[in-house]
N, C-alpha and C positions, 0 to 999 in steps of 0.2 A: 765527789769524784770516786771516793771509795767503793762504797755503793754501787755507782755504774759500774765498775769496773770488777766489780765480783758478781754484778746481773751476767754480765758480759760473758764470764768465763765459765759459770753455769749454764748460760744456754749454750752455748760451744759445745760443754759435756754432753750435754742430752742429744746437741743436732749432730754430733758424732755419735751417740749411743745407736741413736735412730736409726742410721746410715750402718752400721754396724751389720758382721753377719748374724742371719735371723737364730735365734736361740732355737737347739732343737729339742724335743722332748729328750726325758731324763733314760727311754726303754730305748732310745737310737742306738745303732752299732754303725761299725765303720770297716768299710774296704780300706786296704792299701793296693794302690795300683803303683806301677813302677816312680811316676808324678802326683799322679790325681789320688785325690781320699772321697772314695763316696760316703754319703749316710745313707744307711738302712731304718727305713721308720714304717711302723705299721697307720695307714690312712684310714682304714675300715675293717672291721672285724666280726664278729659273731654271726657270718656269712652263709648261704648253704650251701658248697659248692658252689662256688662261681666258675665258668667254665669258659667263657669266653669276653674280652675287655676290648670298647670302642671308643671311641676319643671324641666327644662331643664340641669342636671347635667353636660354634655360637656362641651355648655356656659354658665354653670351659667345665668340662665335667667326664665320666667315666659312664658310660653305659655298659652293663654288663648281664650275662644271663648267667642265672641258677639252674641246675639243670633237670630240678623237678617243674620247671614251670616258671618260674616270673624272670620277668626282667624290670631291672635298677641302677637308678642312679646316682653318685656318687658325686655331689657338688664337690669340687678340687678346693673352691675357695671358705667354703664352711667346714666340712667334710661329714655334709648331713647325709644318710640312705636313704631314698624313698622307693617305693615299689612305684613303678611306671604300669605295668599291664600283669596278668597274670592267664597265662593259657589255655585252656580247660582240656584242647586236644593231642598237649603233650603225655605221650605214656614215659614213663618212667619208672626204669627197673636196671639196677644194677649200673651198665656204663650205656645205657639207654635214655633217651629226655631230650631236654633244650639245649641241644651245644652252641655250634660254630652262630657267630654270627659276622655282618658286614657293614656299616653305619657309608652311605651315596650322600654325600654333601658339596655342590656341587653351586658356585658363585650362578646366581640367575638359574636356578632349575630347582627343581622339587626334589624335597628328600627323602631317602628311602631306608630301610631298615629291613636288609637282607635274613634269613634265618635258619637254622637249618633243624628240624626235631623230627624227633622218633613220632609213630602216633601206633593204633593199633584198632585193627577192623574185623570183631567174629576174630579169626585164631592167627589173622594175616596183621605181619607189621611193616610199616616202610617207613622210610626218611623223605621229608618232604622239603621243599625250598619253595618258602614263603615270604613274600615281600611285603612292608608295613608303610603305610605313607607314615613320615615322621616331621614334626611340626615344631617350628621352633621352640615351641616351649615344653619340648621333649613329650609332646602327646604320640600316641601312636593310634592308627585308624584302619580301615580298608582292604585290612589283609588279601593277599592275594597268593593262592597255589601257582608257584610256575612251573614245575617237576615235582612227582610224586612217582618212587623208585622203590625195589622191593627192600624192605629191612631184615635184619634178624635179632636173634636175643645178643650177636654183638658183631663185631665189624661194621659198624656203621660210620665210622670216620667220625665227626668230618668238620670241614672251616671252611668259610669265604671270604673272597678278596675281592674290591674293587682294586681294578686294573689304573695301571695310568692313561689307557684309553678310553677307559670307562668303560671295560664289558666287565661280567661276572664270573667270577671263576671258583667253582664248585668243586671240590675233592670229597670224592665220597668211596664207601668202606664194599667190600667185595660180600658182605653179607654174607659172610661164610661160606659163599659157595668156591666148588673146586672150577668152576666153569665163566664164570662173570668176568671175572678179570682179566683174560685172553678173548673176550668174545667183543669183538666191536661194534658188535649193535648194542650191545648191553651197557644201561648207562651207569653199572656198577662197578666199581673198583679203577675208574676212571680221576682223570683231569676235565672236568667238565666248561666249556666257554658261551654266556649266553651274553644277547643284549643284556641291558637295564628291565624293558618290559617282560623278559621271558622270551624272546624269540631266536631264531638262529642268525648268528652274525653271518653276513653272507661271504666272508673273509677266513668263515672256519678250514682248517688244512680238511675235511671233509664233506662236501657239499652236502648240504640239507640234515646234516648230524651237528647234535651236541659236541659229540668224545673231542678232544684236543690230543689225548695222551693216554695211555693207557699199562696194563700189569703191574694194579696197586692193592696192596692186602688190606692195610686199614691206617689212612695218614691222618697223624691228629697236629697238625704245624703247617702253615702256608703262610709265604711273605713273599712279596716284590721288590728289587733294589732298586735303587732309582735310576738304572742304564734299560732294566724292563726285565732282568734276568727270577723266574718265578722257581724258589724254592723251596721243598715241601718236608717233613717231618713224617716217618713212616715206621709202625711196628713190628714187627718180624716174627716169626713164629715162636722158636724158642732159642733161633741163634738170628745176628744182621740184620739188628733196629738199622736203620736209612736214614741218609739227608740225600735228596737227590734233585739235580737242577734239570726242570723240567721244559721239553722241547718238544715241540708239534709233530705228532706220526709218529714218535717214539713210543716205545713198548719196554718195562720196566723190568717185564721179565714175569713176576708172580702170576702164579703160584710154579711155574716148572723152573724158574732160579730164585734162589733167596738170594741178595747180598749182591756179594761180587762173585766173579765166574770163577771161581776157584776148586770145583770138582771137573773132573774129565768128564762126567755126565753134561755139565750144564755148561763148560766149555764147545762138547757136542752139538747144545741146541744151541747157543748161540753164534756159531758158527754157518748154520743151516736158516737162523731165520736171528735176521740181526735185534740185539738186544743190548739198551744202556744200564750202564753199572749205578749205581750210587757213587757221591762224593767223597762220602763215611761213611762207614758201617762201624755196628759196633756189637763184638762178642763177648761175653755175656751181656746179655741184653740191658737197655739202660732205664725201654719205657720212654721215648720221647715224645712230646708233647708238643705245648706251643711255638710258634717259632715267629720273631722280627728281627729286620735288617737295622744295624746301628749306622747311620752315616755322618753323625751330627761332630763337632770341633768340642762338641763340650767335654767329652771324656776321650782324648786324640787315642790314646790305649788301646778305644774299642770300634777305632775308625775301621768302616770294609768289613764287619764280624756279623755272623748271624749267632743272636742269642734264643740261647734254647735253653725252655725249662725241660725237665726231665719227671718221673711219678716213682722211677724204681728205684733209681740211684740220688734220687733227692734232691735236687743241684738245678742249680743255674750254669749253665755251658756258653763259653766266649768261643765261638770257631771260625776263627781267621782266614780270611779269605785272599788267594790271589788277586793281582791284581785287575782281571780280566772274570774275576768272579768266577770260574771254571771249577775251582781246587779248595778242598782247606786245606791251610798248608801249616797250623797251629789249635792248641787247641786246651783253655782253660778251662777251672771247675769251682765256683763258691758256695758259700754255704752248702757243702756233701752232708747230710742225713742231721740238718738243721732247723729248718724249717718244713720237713716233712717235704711232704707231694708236692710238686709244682706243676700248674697244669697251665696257665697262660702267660703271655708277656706279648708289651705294646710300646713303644718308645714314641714320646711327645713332641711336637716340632719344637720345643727347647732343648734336649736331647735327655730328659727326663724319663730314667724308665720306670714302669708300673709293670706287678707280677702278682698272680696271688695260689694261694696255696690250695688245694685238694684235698683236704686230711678227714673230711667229713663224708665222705663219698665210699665205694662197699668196698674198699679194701686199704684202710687205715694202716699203716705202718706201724712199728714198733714204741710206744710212746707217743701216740697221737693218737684220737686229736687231742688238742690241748683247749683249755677251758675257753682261750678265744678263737678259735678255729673256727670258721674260715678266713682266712684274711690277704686285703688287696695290699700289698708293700708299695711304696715309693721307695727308687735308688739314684741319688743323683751327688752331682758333686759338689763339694762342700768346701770350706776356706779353715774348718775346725779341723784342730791335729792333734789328734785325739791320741791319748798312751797305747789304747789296747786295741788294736786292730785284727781284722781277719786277712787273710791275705790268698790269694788264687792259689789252685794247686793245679800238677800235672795228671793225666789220667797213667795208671799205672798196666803195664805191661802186663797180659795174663800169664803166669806161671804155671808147675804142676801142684798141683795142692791136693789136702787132704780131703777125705771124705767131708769133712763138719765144713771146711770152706767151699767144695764145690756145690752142695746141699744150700748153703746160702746163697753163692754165686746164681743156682739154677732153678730151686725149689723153695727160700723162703718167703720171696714176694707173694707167694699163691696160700701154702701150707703151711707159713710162720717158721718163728727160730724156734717155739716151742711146737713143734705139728700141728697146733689144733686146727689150721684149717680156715674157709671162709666159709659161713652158715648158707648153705641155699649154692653155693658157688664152687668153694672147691674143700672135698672131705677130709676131714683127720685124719694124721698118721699114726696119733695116740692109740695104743693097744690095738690097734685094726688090724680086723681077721686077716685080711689080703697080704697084708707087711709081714704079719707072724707065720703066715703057714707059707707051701711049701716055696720054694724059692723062685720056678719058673714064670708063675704069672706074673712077678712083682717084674722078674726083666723083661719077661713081654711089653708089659707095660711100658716101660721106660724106653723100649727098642723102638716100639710101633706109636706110641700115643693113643689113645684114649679120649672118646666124644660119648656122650650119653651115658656118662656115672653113675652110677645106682647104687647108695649104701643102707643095707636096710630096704628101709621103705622111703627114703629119702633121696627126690632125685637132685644132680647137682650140675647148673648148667656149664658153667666151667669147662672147656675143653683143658685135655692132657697133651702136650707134645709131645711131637716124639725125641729122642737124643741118643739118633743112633751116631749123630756126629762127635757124640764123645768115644774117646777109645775103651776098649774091653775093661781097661784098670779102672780109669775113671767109673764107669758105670758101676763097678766090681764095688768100688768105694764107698759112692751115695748111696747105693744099694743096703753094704753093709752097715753106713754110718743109722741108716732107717732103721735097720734089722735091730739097731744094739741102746736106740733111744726112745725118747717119749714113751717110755714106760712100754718097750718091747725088748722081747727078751731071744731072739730069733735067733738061729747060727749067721757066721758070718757068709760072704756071694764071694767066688773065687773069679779070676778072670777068665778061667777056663768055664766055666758056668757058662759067662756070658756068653763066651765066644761061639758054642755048642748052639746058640739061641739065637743067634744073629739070622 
């Protein structure tokens, strides 16, 4: 009887060990949410840039593209890699290659594997939307061109969604030009709406046209909520990155309004030819990226929020939505300048999110990458209550600040905290002739922006913005903060300078 009775009490232990929550690795971290505690765990790593994540419901798995060219898979239940295909007519340079993609899975229908990449033909580049038969057991076949639109060395956007009515919706980048994005024939810098095969839905708000939407500079975030409300993730020049909820016939403004209508200029034109705002903006710029809709009970916290990774500001963004989806009306911030770059995110019908990081791609942040970089995260919640937690933060107010913080605010994402710069992209401020000598060109620059660099014998494709929306002081400031660093030795810029120079 004894015996039995301690067989007994050991298997109890173990059929309760069993049942227990699952053990997680020993590198996991932990949110605190006001209730809920997620775990943070790396799934897959030593990545090239992964640029875009689709949800393989068949096999449960991650399909995702690299942005020099392959796409991979990501078994959820092993957590093995394998290279699925690899492109040959992807070009890839700088924020150019394999991005957005859209995974058509669809009870009783054929699946498809939507795509979006850069290619380049003699001196012409364009971004093309190619669709893959995709096979249950994640083969892909049959490629096929359904739009083939002009590109550039950058604005090229871009993501794809399947719809809940199942058409295609294409956001694509304005290709640097000053003209594409206001022009409605042009299928640049658009909201773009197709069938499945490529054809024009006969339902578009334009007969016999792609456009849905239009006056978009370069959106890298598109998501759908589940009432059908479609919204998109948008970069800005060099003030009023975007979140903007996107409507048929509507016109976004770019390139003659950034942001919100907040100057008597752009008050002007939209008054004269109607134009919609954004939901958020954000000044100084954040870099936004990927974007999905959280709707699931598992993390009630993040119920109604679009989450957004961000590249500048480093961060995963929680942005709380009315309840009519119109408005954010709140707006958290995790991991800030932790895990480096964030360029995608996808939430599971378990309410399970995946995100992964950028940090290998041509403009590496401060301390990245790091020896496992690239890497896809899982965030979900967990029953462990763990000591040492992270916890959301507020986004803080811009104030008046000094030269060295608005130099970081404005200038270090491109030309570092130390000047040196992005090779091939954007030139040093270390000892450079232009910074040292005499004072006007360096505020021209700054006043007007700056396209087609030339340092030396080195060209850098890089565009400069302009920042005439900072005030005289301001300018007077990063000006001089340039003049008196990175091993330059220049007088200091007054605001009377600038102002002479406007």
């Amino acid at each position: 009887m004894l015996r039995f009775n301690t067989f007994i009490i050991v298997a109890v232990i173990v059929f309760m060990a069993s049942c227990g929550p699952k053990k997680l690795p020993e590198n996991a971290e932990f949110v605190q949410l006001q209730q809920t505690v997620l775990s943070l765990t790396p799934e897959a790593d030593s990545l090239d840039v992964p640029w875009d994540l689709q949800y393989d419901q068949a096999a449960h798995a991650i399909i995702f593209s690299e942005i020099a060219g392959k796409i991979k898979k990501l078994d959820l239940k092993t957590s093995k890699v394998e290279n699925l295909i690899t492109i040959p007519e992807v070009y890839h340079q700088r924020t150019l290659g394999l991005l957005g993609m859209a995974l058509f899975q669809e009870k009783d229908s054929p699946s498809y594997l939507y795509l979006s990449y850069t290619s380049k033909s003699s001196d012409s580049i364009f971004s093309n939307l190619v669709r893959y038969d995709y096979s249950t057991t994640s083969k892909l076949s049959n490629p096929k061109t359904l739009l083939k639109i002009p590109g550039n060395t950058g604005h090229n956007g871009s993501r794809i969604i399947v719809t809940h009515d199942q058409k295609i919706i294409w956001a694509t980048g304005d290709a640097a030009s000053d003209t594409y994005a206001q022009d409605s024939t042009s299928l640049n810098g658009k909201i773009l709406r197709l069938n499945p095969d490529g054809s024009i839905p006969k339902d578009n708000p334009i007969p016999g046209s792609y456009v849905y939407a239009w006056g978009f500079r370069n959106m890298q975030g598109l998501t759908q909520s589940p009432t059908g409300n479609i919204y998109t993730s948008e970069h800005g020049d060099a003030i009023e990155d975007e979140i903007n909820l996107i409507r048929p016939l509507h016109n976004y403004g770019w390139p003659q309004i950034e942001g919100m209508h907040d100057t008597e200029t752009e008050k002007a034109i939209a008054k004269k030819s109607p134009r919609t705002e954004p939901i958020r903006s954000w000044t100084p710029v954040i870099a936004p990226a990927g974007l999905a809709y959280y709707s699931n009970d598992a993390i009630p916290e993040w119920k109604n929020t679009l989450l957004l990774t961000t590249l500048k500001s480093q961060s995963l963004r929680i942005l709380k939505l009315s309840d009519d989806g119109s408005r954010i009306v709140d707006e958290d911030i995790v991991f800030a300048d932790k895990l480096g770059r964030l360029r995608s995110v996808m939430v599971l019908p378990d309410g399970d999110i995946y995100f992964c990081s950028s940090n290998r791609d041509w403009n590496p942040q401060k301390g990245f990458p790091k020896p496992a970089d690239d890497v896809i995260y899982k965030l979900s919640k967990t029953d462990v209550r763990p000591v040492k937690t992270i916890k959301p933060t507020k986004p803080v107010a811009q104030t008046t600040k000094s030269g060295q913080e608005l130099y970081k605010a404005y200038c270090a994402s491109c030309h570092k905290d130390d000047g040196s710069g992005v090779p091939s992209s954007f030139p040093p401020l270390k000892q450079s002739a232009l910074v040292n000598g005499a004072p006007e060109p360096l505020i021209h620059i700054l006043l007007k922006g700056l396209t087609n660099q030339k340092t030396g014998k080195v060209q850098y494709e890089g565009a400069m913005p302009a920042f005439s929306f900072l005030r005289d002081e301001e300018i007077a400031s990063i000006a001089t903060y340039i003049r008196s660093n990175f091993n330059n030795q220049a007088s200091a810029i007054s605001a009377t300078q600038v102002k002479s120079n406007r």
